[in-house]
C-alpha positions in Angstrom: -34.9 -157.7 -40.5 -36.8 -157.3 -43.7 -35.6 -158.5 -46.9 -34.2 -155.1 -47.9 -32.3 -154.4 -45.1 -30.8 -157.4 -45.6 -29.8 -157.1 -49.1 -27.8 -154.1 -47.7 -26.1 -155.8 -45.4 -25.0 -158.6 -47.4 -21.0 -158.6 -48.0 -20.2 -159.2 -51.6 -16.8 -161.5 -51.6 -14.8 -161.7 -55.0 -12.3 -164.1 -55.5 -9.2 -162.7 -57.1 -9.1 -163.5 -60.9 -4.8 -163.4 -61.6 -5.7 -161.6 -64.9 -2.1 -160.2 -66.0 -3.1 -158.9 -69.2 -6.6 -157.7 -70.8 -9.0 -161.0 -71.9 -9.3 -161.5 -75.9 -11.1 -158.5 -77.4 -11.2 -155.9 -74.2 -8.0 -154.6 -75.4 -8.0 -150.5 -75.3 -8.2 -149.7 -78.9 -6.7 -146.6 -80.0 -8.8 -146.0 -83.2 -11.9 -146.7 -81.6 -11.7 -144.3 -79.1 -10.3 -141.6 -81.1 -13.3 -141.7 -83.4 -16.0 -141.1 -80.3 -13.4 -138.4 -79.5 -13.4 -136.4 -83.2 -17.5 -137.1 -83.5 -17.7 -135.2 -79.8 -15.6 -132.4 -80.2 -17.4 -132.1 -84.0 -20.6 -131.9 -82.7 -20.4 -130.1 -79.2 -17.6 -127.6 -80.6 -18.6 -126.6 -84.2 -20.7 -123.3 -83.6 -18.9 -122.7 -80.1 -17.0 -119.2 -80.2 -14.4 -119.0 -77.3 -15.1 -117.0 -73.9 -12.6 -117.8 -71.1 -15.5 -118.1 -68.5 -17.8 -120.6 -70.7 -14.6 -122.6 -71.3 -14.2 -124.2 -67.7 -17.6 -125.7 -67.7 -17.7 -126.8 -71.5 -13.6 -128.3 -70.8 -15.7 -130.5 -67.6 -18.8 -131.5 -69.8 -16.7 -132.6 -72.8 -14.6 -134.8 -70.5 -17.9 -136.5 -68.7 -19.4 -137.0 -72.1 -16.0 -138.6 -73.9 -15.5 -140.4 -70.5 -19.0 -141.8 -70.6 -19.1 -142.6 -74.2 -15.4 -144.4 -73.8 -16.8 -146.8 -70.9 -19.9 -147.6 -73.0 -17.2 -150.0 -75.2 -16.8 -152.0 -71.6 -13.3 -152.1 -71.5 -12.6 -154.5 -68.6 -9.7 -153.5 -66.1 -8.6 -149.9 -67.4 -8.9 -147.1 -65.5 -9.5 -144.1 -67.9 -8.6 -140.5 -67.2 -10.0 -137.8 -69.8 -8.0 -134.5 -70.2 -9.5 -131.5 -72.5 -7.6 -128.5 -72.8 -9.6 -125.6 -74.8 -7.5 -122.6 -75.6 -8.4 -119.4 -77.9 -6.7 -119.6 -81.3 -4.5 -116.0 -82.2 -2.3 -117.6 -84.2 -0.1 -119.2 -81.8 1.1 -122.7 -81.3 0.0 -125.3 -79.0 1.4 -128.4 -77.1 0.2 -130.3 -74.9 2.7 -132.8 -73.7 2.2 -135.8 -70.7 4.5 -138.1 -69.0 3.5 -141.6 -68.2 4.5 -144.9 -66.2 2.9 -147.5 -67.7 2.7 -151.3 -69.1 3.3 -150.2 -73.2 1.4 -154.1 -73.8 -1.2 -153.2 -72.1 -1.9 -149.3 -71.9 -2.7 -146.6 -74.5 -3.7 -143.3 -74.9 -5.5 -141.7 -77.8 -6.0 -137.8 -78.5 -8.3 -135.7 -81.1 -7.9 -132.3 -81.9 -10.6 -129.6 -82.8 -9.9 -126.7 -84.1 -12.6 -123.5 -85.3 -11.7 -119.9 -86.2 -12.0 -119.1 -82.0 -10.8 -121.7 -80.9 -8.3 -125.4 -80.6 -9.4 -127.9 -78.5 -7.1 -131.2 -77.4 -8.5 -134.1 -76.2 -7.0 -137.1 -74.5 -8.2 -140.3 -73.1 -5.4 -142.6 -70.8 -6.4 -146.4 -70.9 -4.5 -147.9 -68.1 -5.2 -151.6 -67.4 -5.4 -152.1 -63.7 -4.3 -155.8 -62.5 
């Protein structure tokens, strides 16, 4: 067995850490995360006119990139789930609503809206902390 096969086989065992609550400073912070959100949707959205068929791909991009950008600030624990809804704007209203079972110590959500002549864009990232 060479040594690379055998750094494939080898079983990684993690002791369980009893962490009830996020350690000091890896805390989902609401303000934080809604800046990366606004400075996205600013920069991917500003020029963007709306077209129902470019909308499903540009909805999954912008929620990889906030995702990606969101993990970058290493909270610990939290499993994040993105949402981005993109509608055409005619002068109607919008609202997007959720529902949620969660720790309200521990969890948070934050949301940024864009909005250009074509089109309003909502963003949300969850920040549940997993035990």
């Amino acid at each position: 067995m060479d040594e690379e096969e055998q750094k494939r086989d080898t079983v990684k065992i993690y002791n369980p850490t009893y962490l009830m609550k996020p350690r000091p400073g890896t805390k989902f912070i609401r303000v934080t995360v809604e800046g990366i959100m606004q400075r996205i949707l600013e920069a991917r959205l500003k020029e963007v006119k709306y077209d129902a068929d470019e909308m499903i791909n540009l909805s999954k991009e912008l929620c990889a990139e906030i995702q990606a950008e969101v993990k970058k600030l290493g909270y610990e624990r939290y499993k994040l789930v993105t949402q981005v809804v993109i509608s055409e704007a005619k002068g109607q209203g919008q609202r997007v609503a959720s529902r949620c079972l969660w720790d309200p110590e521990q969890d948070n959500y934050a949301q940024a809206t864009f909005r250009n002549n074509t089109l309003i864009c909502v963003a949300i990232v969850f920040g549940c902390y997993w035990e």
